[in-house]
VOSEZA-100164 format. One line per field, with one value per residue (C-alpha): residue number from 1; residue in one letter; x, y, z. Coordinates in nm, 2 decimals. Layout:
num <- NUM;...
residuo <- A;...
px <- X;...
py <- Y;...
pz <- Z;...
This chain:
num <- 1;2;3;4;5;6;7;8;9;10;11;12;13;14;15;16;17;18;19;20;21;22;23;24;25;26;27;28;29;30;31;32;33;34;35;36;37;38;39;40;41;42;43;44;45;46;47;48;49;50;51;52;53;54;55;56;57;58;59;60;61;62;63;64;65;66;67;68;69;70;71;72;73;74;75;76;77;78;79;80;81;82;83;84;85;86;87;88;89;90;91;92;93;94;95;96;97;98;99;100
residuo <- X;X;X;X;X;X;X;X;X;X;X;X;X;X;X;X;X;X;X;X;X;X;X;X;X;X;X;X;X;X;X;X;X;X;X;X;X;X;X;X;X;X;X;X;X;X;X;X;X;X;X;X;X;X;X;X;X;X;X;X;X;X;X;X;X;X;X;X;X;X;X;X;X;X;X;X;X;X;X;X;X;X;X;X;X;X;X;X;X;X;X;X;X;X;X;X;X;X;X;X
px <- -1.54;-1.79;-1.65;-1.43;-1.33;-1.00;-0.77;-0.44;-0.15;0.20;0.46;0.81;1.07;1.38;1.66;1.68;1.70;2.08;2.22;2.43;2.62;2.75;2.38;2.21;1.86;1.93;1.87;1.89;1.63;1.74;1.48;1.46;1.16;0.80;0.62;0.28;-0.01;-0.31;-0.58;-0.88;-1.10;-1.38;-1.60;-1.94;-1.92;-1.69;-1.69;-1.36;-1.02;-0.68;-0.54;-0.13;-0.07;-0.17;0.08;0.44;0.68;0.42;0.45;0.11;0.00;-0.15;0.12;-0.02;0.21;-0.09;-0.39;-0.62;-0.94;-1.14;-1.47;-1.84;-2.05;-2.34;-2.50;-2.50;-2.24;-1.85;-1.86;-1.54;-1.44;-1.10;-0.82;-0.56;-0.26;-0.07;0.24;0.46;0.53;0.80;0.82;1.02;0.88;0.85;0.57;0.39;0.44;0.76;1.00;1.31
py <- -0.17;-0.07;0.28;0.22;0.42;0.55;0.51;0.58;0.36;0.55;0.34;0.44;0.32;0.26;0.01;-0.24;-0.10;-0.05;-0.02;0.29;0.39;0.18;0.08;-0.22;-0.07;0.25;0.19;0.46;0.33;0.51;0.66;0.69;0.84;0.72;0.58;0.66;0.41;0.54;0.20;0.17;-0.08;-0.23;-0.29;-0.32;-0.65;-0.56;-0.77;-0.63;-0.70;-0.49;-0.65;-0.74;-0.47;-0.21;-0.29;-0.17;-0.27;-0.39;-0.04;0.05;0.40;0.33;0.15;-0.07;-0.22;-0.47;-0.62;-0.85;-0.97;-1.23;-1.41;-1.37;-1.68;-1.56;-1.79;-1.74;-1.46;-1.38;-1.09;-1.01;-0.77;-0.64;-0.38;-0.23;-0.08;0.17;0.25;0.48;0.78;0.91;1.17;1.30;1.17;1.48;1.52;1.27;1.42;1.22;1.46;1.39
pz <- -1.23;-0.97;-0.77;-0.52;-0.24;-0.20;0.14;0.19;0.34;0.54;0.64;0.81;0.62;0.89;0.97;1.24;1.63;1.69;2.01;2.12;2.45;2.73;2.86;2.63;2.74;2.44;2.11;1.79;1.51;1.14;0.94;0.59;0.47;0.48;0.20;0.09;-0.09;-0.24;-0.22;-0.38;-0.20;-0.37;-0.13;-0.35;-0.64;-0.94;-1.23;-1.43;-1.27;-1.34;-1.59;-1.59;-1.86;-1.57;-1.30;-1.22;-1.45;-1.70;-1.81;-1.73;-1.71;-1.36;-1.18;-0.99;-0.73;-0.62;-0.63;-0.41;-0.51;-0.41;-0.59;-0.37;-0.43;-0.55;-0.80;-1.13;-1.16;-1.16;-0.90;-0.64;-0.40;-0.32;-0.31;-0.55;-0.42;-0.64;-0.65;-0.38;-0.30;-0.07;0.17;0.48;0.80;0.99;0.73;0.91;1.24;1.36;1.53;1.63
């Protein structure tokens, strides 16, 4: 595989906005940790794909939880360009800078 570079990916992992108190205009939102992707993004051509044996629950040693590749038409040659997501981490969400 051609070297990717690597990003990373935070989402807040909450509940549905519930509302609280006598006025409709206040709402509580319940947090639950924040989850945390590492992505490799191949921006340059790559011609070698994860194979399935290296995703999550494929029991690969990578964990993969996805991949997105697509094919560049240049002539005469298999070549794509794309991302792999691995799998997530958790972590409190004040570690992200949410205070509450």
């Amino acid at each position: 595989m051609a070297t990717p570079y690597t990003s990373t990916q935070y989402r807040l992992r909450a509940s549905a906005p519930m509302p609280f108190g006598k006025d409709v205009k206040n709402f509580v939102w319940h947090t639950f940790k924040a989850e945390v992707n590492d992505i490799d993004i191949y921006d340059c051509y790559t011609d070698n794909l994860p194979g399935s044996e290296e995703f999550r629950g494929q029991g690969g040693e990578k964990a993969y939880m996805s991949a997105q590749f697509t094919r560049v038409g240049v002539a005469g040659t298999e070549v794509f360009t794309g991302r792999i997501v691995y799998s997530p981490t958790y972590i409190e969400e004040n570690e992200l800078g949410f205070n509450y």
